[in-house]
N, C-alpha and C positions, 0 to 999 in steps of 0.2 A: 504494500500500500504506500503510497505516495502522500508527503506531507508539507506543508509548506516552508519548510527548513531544510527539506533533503538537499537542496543543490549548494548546501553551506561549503565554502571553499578550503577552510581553514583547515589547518593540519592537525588539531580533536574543534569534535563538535562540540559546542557548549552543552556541558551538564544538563541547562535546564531544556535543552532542544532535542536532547534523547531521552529524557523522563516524558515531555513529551509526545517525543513520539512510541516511545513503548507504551504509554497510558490508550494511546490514541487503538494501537495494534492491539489492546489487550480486549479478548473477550469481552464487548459490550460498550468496550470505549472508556472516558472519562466517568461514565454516569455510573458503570457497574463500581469500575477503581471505588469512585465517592461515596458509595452503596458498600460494598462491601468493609470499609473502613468504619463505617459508620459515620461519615460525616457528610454536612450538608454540601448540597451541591453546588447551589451558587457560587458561595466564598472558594470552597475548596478545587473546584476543578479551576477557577482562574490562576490559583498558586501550581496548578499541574498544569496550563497552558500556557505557550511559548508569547502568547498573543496579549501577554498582558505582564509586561514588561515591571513593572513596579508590586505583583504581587510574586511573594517567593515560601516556598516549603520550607520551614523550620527542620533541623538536621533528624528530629524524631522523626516527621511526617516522613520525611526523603527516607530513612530508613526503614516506615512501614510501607511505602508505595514500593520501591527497591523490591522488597522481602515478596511483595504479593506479584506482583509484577513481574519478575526475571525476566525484563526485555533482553534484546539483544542488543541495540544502542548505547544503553551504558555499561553492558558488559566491556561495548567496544570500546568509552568515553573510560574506562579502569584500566582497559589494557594499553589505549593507548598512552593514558598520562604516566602512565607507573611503568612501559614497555615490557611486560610482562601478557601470557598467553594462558588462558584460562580453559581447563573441559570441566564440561559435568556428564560422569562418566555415567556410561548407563551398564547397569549389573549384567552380569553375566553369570552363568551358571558356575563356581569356581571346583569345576568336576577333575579327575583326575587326566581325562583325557584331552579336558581345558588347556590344565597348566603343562602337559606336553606339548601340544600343539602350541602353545606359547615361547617352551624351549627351543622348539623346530624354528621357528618367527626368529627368537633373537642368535640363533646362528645365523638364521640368514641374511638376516641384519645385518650381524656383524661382518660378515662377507662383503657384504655393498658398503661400509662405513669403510674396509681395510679398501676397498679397489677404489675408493676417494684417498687415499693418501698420496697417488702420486700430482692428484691433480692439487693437491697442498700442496707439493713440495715446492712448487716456484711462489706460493704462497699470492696466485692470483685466481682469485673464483671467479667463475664465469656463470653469468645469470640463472643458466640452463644447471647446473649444478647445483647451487643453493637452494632452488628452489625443490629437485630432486630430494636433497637433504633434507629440507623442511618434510616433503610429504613424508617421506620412510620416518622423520621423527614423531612426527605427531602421529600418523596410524600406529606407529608402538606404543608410545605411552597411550592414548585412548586405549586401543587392544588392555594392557597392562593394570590402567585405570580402571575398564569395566572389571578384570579378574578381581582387584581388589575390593571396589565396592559390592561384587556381588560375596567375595568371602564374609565383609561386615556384616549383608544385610544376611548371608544365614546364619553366621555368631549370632548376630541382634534375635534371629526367627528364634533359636534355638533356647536363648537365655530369659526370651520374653515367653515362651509357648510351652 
């Protein structure tokens, strides 16, 4: 969905221009965010819209809108100011035949990381490469990720059930 801040130029979008638009993206809009908060509509969706410049979320409200919300804009507007890269991993079944198939991954992993070392060696990356790097990194840690949270959530099944 398209919003009226999306063609913002700047190298991070302002805060209040991705609370925005994650409110906007959220199931039902500003009205449900205001609703489900319990608060009223009027005052409070103008402190959640970009469009009214002089009204702002108090750092509790921003961290209950945040909390309910989990946009994706100010996931970006954390990663980008802090240059840090966020998953939220999604569970996996943490079976025995899981965390093999996980072993088999970071062998081969690590096979593709060793056949990048000669293209270090002259210590210049080329586009095409980095960007290689990135995908192999981040499908491992996700892959890794899910294994992890789904061992929590059967711990948790098991200590709660």
């Amino acid at each position: 969905m398209k919003h009226q801040h999306d063609d913002y130029s700047g190298p991070v979008m302002p805060l209040d221009v991705a609370v925005d638009n994650d409110c906007r993206d959220f199931r039902g809009g500003h009205k449900a965010v205001c609703a489900i908060l319990g608060e009223p509509y009027g005052p409070f969706q103008k402190r959640l819209s970009g469009a009214y410049p002089d009204h702002h979320l108090r750092p509790d409200d921003l961290s209950r809108v945040v909390q309910l919300v989990r946009g994706p804009a100010v996931r970006a507007w954390f990663e980008q100011v802090y240059g840090v890269v966020t998953y939220e991993p999604t569970p996996v079944p943490a079976t025995r035949d899981a965390m093999q198939a996980l072993g088999k991954l970071l062998a081969k992993e690590g096979e593709f990381v060793a056949s990048l070392a000669g293209g270090a060696a002259d210590s210049r990356w080329e586009a095409a490469e980095v960007a290689k790097l990135e995908e192999h990194g981040y499908a491992l840690i996700g892959k890794l990720l899910g294994i992890m949270a789904g061992a929590r959530k059967e711990m948790e099944g098991c200590q709660h059930g």
